[in-house]
Kinemage of the C-alpha trace (Angstrom):
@kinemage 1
@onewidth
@group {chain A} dominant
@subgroup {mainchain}
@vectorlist {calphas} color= white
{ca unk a 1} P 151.462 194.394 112.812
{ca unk a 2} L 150.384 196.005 110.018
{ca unk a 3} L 146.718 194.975 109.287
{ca unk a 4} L 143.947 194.353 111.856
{ca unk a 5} L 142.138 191.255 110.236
{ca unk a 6} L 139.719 191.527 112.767
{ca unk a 7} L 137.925 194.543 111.805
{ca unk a 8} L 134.551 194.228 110.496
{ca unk a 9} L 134.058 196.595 107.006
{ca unk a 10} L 130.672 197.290 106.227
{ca unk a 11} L 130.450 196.566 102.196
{ca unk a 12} L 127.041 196.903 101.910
{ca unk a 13} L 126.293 199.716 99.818
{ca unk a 14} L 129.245 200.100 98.002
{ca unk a 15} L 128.683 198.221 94.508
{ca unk a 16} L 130.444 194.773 95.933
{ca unk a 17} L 129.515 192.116 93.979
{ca unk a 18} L 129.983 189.572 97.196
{ca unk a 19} L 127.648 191.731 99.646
{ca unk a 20} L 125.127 194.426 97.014
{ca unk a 21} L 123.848 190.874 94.976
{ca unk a 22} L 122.278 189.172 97.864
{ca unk a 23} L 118.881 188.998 96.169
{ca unk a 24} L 120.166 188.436 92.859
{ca unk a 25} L 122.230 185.714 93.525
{ca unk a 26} L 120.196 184.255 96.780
{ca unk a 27} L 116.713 185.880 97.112
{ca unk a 28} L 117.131 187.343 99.876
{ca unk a 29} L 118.880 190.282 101.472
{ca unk a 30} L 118.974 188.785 104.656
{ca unk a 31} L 122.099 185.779 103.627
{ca unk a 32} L 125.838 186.272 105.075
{ca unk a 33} L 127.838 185.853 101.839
{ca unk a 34} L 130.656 183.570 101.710
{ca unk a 35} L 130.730 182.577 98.358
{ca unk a 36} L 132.969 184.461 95.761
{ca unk a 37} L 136.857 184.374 96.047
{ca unk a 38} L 137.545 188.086 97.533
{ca unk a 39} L 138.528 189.183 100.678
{ca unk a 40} L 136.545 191.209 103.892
{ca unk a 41} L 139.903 192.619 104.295
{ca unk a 42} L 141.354 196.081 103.998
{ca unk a 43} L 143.218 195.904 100.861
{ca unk a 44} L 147.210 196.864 102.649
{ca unk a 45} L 147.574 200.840 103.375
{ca unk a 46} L 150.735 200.772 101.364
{ca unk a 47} L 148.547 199.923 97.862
{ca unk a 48} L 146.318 202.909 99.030
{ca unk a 49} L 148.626 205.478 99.067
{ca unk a 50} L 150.035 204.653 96.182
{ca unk a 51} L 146.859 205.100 94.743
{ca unk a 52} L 146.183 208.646 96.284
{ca unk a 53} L 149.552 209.558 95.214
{ca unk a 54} L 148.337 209.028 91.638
{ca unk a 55} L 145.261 210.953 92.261
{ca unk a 56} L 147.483 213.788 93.264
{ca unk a 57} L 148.829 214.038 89.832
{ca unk a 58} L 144.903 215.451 89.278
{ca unk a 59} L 145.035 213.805 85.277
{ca unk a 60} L 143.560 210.384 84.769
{ca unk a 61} L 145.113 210.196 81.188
{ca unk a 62} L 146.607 207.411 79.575
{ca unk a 63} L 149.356 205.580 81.024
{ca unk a 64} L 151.812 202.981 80.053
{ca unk a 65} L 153.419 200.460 82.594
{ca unk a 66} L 156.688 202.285 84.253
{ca unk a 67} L 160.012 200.280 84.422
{ca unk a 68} L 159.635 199.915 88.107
{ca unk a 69} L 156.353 198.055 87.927
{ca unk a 70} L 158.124 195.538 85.482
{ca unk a 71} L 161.375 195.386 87.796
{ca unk a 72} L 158.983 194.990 90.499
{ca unk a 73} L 157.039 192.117 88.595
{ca unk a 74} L 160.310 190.443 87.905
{ca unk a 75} L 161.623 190.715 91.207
{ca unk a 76} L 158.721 188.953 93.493
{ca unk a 77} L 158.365 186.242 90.712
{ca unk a 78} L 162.031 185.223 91.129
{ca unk a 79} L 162.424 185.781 95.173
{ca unk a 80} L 158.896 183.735 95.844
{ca unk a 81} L 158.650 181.542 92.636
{ca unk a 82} L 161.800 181.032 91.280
{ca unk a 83} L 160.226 182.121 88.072
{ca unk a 84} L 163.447 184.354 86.497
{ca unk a 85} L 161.338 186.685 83.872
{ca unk a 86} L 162.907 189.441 81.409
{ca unk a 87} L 160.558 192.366 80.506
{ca unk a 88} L 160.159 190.851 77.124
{ca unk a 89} L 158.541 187.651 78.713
{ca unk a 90} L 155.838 190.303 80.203
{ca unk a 91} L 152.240 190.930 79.001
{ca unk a 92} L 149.697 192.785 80.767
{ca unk a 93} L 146.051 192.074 80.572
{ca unk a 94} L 142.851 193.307 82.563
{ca unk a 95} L 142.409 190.149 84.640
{ca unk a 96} L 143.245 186.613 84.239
{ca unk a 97} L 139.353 185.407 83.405
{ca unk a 98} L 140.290 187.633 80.295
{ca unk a 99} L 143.671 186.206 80.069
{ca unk a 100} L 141.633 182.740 80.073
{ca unk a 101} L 139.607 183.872 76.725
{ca unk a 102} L 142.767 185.311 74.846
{ca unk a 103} L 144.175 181.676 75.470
{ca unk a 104} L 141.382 180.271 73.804
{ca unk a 105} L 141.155 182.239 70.893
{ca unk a 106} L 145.194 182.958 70.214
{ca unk a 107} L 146.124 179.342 70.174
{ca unk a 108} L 143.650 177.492 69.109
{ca unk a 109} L 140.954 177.470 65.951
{ca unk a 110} L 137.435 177.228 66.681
{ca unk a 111} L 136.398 173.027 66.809
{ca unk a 112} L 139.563 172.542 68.468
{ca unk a 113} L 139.663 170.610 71.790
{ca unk a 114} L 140.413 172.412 74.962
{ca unk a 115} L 141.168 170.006 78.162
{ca unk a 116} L 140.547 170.805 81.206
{ca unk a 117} L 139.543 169.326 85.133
{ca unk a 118} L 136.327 168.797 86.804
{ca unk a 119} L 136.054 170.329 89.361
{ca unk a 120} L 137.515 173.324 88.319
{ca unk a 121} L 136.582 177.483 88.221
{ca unk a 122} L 133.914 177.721 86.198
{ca unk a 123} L 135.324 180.531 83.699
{ca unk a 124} L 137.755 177.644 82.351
{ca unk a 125} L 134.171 176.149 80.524
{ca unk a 126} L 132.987 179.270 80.100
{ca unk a 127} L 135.569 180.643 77.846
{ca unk a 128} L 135.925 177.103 75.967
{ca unk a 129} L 132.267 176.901 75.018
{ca unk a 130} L 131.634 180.582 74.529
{ca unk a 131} L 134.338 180.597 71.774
{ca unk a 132} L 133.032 177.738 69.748
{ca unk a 133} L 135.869 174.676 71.357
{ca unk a 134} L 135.190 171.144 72.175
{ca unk a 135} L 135.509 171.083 76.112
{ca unk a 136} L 136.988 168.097 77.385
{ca unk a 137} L 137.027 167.056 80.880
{ca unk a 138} L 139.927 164.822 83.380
{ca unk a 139} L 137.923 163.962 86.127
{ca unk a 140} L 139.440 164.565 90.043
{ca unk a 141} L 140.085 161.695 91.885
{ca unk a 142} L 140.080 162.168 95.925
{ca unk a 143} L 142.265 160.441 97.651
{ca unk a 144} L 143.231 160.865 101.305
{ca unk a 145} L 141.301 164.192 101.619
{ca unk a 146} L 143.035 165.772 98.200
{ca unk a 147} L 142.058 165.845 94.576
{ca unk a 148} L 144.381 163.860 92.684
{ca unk a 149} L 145.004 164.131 89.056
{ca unk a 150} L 144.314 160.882 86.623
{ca unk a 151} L 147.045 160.644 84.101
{ca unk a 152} L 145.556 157.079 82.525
{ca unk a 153} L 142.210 159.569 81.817
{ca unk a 154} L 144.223 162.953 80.642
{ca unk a 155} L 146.362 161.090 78.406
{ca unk a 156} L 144.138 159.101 76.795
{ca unk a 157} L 141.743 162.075 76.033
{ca unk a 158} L 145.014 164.064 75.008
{ca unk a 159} L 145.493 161.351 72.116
{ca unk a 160} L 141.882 160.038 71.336
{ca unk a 161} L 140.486 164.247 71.563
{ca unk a 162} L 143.106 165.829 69.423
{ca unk a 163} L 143.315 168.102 72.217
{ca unk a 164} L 145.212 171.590 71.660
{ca unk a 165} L 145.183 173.767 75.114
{ca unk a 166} L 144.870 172.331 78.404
{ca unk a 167} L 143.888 174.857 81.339
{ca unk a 168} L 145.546 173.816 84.874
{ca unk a 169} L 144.573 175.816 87.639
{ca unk a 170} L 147.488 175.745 90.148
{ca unk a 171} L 146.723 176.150 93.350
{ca unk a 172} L 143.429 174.565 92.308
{ca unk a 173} L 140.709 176.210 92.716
{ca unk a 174} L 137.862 174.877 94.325
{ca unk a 175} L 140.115 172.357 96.003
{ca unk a 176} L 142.970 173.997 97.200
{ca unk a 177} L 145.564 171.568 95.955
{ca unk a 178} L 149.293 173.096 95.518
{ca unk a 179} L 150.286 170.572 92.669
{ca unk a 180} L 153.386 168.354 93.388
{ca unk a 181} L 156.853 168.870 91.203
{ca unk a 182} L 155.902 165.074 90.559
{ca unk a 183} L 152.368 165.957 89.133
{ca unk a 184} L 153.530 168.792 87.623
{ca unk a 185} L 156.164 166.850 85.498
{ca unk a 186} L 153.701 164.414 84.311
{ca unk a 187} L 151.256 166.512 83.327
{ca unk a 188} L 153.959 168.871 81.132
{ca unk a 189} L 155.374 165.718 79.632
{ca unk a 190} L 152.015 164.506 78.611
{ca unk a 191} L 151.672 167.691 76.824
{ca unk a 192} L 155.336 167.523 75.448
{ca unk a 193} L 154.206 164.374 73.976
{ca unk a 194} L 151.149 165.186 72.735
{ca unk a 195} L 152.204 168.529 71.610
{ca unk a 196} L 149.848 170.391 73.409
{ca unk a 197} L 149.887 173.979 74.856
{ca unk a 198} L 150.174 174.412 78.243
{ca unk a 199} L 147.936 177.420 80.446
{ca unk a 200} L 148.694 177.726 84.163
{ca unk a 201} L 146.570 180.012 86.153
{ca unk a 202} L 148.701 180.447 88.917
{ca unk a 203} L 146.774 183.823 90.527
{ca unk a 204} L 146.370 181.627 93.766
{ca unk a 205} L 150.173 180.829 93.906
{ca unk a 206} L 151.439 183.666 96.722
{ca unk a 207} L 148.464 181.893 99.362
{ca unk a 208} L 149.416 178.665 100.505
{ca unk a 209} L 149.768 177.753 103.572
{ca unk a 210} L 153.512 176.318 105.595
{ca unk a 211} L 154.674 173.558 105.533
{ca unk a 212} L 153.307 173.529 101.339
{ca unk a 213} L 154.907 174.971 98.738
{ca unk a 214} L 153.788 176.501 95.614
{ca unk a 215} L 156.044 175.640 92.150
{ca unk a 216} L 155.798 177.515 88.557
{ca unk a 217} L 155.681 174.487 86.129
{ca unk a 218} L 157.410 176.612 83.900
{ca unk a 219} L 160.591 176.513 86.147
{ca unk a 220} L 160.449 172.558 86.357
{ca unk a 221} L 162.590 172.198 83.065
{ca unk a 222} L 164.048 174.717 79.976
{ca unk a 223} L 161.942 172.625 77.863
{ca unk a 224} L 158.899 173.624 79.059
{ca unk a 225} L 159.176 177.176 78.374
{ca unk a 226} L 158.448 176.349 74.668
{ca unk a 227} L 154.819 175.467 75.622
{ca unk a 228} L 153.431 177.082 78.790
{ca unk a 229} L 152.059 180.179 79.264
{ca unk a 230} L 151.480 181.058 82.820
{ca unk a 231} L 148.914 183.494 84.189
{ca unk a 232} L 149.010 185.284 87.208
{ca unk a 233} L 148.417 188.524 89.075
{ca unk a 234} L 148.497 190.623 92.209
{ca unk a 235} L 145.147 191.202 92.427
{ca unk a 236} L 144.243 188.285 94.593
{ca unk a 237} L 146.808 188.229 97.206
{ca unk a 238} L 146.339 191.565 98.066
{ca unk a 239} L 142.449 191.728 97.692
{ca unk a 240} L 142.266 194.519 94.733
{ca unk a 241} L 140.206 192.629 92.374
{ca unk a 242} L 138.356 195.824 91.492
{ca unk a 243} L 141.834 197.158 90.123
{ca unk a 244} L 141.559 195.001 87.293
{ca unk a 245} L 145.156 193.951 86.340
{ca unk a 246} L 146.941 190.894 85.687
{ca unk a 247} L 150.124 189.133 83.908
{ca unk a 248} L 151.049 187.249 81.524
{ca unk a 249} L 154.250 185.164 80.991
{ca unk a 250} L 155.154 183.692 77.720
{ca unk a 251} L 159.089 182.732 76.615
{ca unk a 252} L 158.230 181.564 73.282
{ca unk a 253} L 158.200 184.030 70.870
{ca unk a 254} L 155.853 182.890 68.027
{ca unk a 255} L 153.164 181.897 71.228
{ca unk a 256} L 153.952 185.324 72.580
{ca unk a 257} L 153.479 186.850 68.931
{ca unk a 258} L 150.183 185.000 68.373
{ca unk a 259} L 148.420 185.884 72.190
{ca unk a 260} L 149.552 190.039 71.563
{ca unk a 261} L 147.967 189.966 68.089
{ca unk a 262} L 145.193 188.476 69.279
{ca unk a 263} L 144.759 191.671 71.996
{ca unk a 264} L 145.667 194.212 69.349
{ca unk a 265} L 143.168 192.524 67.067
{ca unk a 266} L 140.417 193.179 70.353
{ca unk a 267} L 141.847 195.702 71.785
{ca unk a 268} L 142.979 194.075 75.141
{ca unk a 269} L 145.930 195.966 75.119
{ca unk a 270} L 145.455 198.862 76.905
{ca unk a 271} L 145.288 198.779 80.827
{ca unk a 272} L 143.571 200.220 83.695
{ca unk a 273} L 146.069 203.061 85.333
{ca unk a 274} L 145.411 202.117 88.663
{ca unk a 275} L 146.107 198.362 87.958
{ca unk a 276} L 149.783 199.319 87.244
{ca unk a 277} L 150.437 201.762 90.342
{ca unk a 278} L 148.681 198.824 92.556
{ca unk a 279} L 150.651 196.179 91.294
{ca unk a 280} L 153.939 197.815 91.251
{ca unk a 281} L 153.200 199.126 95.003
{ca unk a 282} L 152.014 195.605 95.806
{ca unk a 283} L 155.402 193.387 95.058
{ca unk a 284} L 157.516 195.977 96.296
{ca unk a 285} L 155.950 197.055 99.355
{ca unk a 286} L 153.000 194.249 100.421
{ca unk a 287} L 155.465 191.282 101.172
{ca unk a 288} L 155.082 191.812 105.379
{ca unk a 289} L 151.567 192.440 104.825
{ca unk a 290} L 151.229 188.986 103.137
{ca unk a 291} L 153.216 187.035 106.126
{ca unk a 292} L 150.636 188.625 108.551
{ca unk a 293} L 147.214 187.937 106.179
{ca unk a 294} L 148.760 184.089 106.002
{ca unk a 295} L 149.094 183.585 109.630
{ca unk a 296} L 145.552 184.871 110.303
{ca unk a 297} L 144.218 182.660 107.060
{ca unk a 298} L 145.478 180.187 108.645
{ca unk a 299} L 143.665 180.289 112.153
{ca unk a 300} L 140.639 180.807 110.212
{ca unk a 301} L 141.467 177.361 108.569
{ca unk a 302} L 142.248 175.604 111.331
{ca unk a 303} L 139.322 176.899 113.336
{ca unk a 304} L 136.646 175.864 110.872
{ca unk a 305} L 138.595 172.669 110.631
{ca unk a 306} L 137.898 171.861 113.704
{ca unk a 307} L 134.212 173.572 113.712
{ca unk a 308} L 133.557 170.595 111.034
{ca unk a 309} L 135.143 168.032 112.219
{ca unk a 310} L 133.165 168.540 115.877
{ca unk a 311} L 129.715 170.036 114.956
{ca unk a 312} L 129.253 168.393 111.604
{ca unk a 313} L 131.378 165.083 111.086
{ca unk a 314} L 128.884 164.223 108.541
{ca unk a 315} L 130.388 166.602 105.883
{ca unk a 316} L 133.511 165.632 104.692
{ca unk a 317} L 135.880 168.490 103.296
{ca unk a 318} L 139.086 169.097 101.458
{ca unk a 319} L 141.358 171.191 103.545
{ca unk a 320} L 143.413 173.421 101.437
{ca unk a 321} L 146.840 173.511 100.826
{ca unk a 322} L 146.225 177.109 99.516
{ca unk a 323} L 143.670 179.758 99.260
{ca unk a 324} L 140.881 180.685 101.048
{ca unk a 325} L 137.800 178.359 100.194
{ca unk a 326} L 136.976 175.292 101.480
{ca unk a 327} L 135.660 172.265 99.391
{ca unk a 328} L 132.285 170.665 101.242
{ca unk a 329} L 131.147 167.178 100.369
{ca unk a 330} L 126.948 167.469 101.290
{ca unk a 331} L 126.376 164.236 99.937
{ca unk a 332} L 125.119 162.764 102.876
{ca unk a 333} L 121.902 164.792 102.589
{ca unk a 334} L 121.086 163.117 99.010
{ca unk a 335} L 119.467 166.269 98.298
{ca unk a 336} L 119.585 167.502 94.473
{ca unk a 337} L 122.056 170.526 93.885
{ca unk a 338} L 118.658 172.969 93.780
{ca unk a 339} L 117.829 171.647 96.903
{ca unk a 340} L 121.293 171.718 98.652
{ca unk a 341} L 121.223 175.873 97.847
{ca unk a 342} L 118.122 176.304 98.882
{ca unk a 343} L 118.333 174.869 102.379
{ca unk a 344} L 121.479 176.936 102.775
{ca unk a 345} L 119.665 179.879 101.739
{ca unk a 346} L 116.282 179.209 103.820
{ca unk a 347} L 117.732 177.353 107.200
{ca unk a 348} L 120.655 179.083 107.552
{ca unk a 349} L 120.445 182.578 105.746
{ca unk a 350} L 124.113 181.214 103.831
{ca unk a 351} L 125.336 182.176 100.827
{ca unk a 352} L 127.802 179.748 99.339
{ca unk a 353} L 129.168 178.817 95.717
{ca unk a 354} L 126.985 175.616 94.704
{ca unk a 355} L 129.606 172.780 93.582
{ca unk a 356} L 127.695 172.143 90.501
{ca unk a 357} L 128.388 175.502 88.983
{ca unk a 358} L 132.735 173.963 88.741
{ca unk a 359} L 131.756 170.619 86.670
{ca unk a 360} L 129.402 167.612 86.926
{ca unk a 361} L 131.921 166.371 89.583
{ca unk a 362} L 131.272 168.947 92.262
{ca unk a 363} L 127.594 168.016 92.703
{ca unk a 364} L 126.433 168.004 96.328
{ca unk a 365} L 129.503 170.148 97.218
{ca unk a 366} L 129.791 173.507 98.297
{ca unk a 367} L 132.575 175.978 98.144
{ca unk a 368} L 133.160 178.649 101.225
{ca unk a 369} L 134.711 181.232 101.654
{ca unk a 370} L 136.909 181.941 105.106
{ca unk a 371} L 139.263 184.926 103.857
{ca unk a 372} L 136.823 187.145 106.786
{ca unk a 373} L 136.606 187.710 110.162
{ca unk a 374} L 137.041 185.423 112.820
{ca unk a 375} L 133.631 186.368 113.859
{ca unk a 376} L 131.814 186.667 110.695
{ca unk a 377} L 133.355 183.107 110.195
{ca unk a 378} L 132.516 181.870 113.777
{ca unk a 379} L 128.730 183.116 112.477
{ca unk a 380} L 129.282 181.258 109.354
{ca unk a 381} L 129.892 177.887 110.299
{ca unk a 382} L 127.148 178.152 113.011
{ca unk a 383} L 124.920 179.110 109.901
{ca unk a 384} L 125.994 176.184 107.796
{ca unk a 385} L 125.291 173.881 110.971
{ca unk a 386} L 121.889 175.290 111.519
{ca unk a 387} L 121.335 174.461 107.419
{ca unk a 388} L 122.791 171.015 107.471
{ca unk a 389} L 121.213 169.677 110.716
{ca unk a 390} L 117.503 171.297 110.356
């Protein structure tokens, strides 16, 4: 085995935004955090050394992205994904929230109409409103335990809002829903029709759990390649947000003329050195180190599961098909979304994402975070019982 999940890192002190902004985000110092999407995990030893081999070189001058970091790109997409990429499909950007905003502003004009769902991440509105768009939001419909998407409500919007770009987070994110080849199909040929442009953040796509499986939408058909773009990194899988790095895929050559304009014109185009070297060591080396962090995710899911299902009945949750949050229904409490965080935050010293923050449709939900520890998640959920039963 080549990790020890189990080992507790102390973070505090070292500029992390999920354990050195307890009183900024909370009030308090004294709050466990469980709340934004990165790991407690030692990022894999392979990554590291790769990185102190770099540092060996003694220079930190410019760089450019090596052929083996775009073979290396190329290869995990088409072993995992099926996704078969040539280095001219390839973009690099500093992180996919960025990726998000050079959408936005490449393809479409400012007024235009940029669809996306609710719930959803909340830099999908962010970047739409920020840059002068009409959002427009598909409601989530949950059925059986899982978000479900409403085709009657996206394609009417996508004909009655003009709408340009729509934003699909696959795996979703809060939810944890790995899209079906079935929803996947509608949703592109709703587009297709409507000619609209297609984003697909798929940075979640390499952490989904057996027996699910995750699919590009750009692979489902050669037609589609004309209007998705799909975004992606390495970053999340192998806990390195810090590296700043991610991908871009585009096969059609006016979109893919438009989006590296639009980074030339802002000067996006230039990327971190260590966000090459730790992607390229991450696809070519990190792949047992995944299988292992998977496995462990997994306990961790089923444990809290069950910690719910036992100790607190009354809150109904999604249980992912991927990732490593948890979607919690507190609706039972009929307390406002204010309230909700602050009885988190004063009964149980818990730090969680407030549901509110992803859309008007994830009020009275929470989002957690279980990518730690089996006992800093065993401490968790005893937190979040002491909140909710007080």
């Amino acid at each position: 085995m080549q990790a020890n999940f189990d080992e507790i890192i102390n973070r505090k002190g070292t500029n992390s935004v999920k354990w050195d902004m307890l009183t900024e985000k909370f009030g308090s110092e004294d709050v466990l955090p469980m709340w934004v999407a990165d790991m407690d995990f030692a990022t894999p030893k392979t990554i590291l050394s790769a990185l102190k081999k770099s540092l060996d070189v003694q220079i930190l001058g410019y760089s450019i992205p090596s052929d083996g970091l775009y073979d290396a790109i190329i290869d995990w997409q088409s072993n995992h994904h099926q996704l078969n990429l040539n280095k001219s499909d390839i973009l690099f950007s500093p992180g996919v929230v960025p990726s998000l905003a050079l959408m936005v502003t490449a393809l479409t004009e400012p007024g235009d109409s940029v669809m996306i769902h609710d719930p959803v991440y909340p830099p999908f509105t962010e970047v739409v409103r920020s840059n002068q768009r009409q959002l427009v939001r598909s409601s989530l419909i949950i059925e059986n335990k899982q978000f479900k998407m409403d085709f009657v409500d996206i394609e009417e919007k996508l004909k009655n809002h003009s709408v340009k770009l729509f934003i699909l987070c696959n795996p979703h994110n809060p939810g944890g829903r790995v899209w079906s080849t079935t929803e996947l199909k509608q949703l592109a040929e709703l587009c297709k029709k409507y000619k609209v442009i297609l984003v697909s953040d798929e940075i979640h796509g390499d952490l989904v759990f057996a027996p699910h499986s995750f699919t590009s939408v750009v692979t489902l058909d050669p037609s589609y390649q004309e209007f998705v773009v799909t975004l992606t990194a390495a970053t999340k899988t192998f806990n390195m947000a810090g590296v700043k790095h991610s991908m871009i895929f585009v096969k059609n050559k006016e979109l893919k003329a438009k989006i590296a304009m639009e980074q030339h014109k802002s000067e996006q185009d230039g990327i971190n050195t260590f966000g090459y070297v730790a992607t390229e060591a991450a696809y070519n080396t990190g792949e047992v180190w995944l299988e292992e962090l998977l496995d462990y995710l997994s306990e961790n899911l089923d444990y809290a599961c069950k910690f719910l299902e036992k100790e607190l009945p009354q809150v109904k949750f999604l249980k992912p098909e991927a990732t490593y949050l948890i979607w919690l229904d507190c609706s039972y409490l009929g307390l406002s979304d204010s309230a909700l965080r602050k009885q988190l935050v004063n009964m149980g010293r818990l730090g969680l994402n407030p549901g509110i923050s992803f859309g008007p449709n994830g009020s009275q939900f929470m989002r957690m975070n279980i990518a730690t520890s089996r006992a800093t998640l065993k401490e968790g959920l005893e937190r979040l019982k002491v909140a909710l039963t007080k």
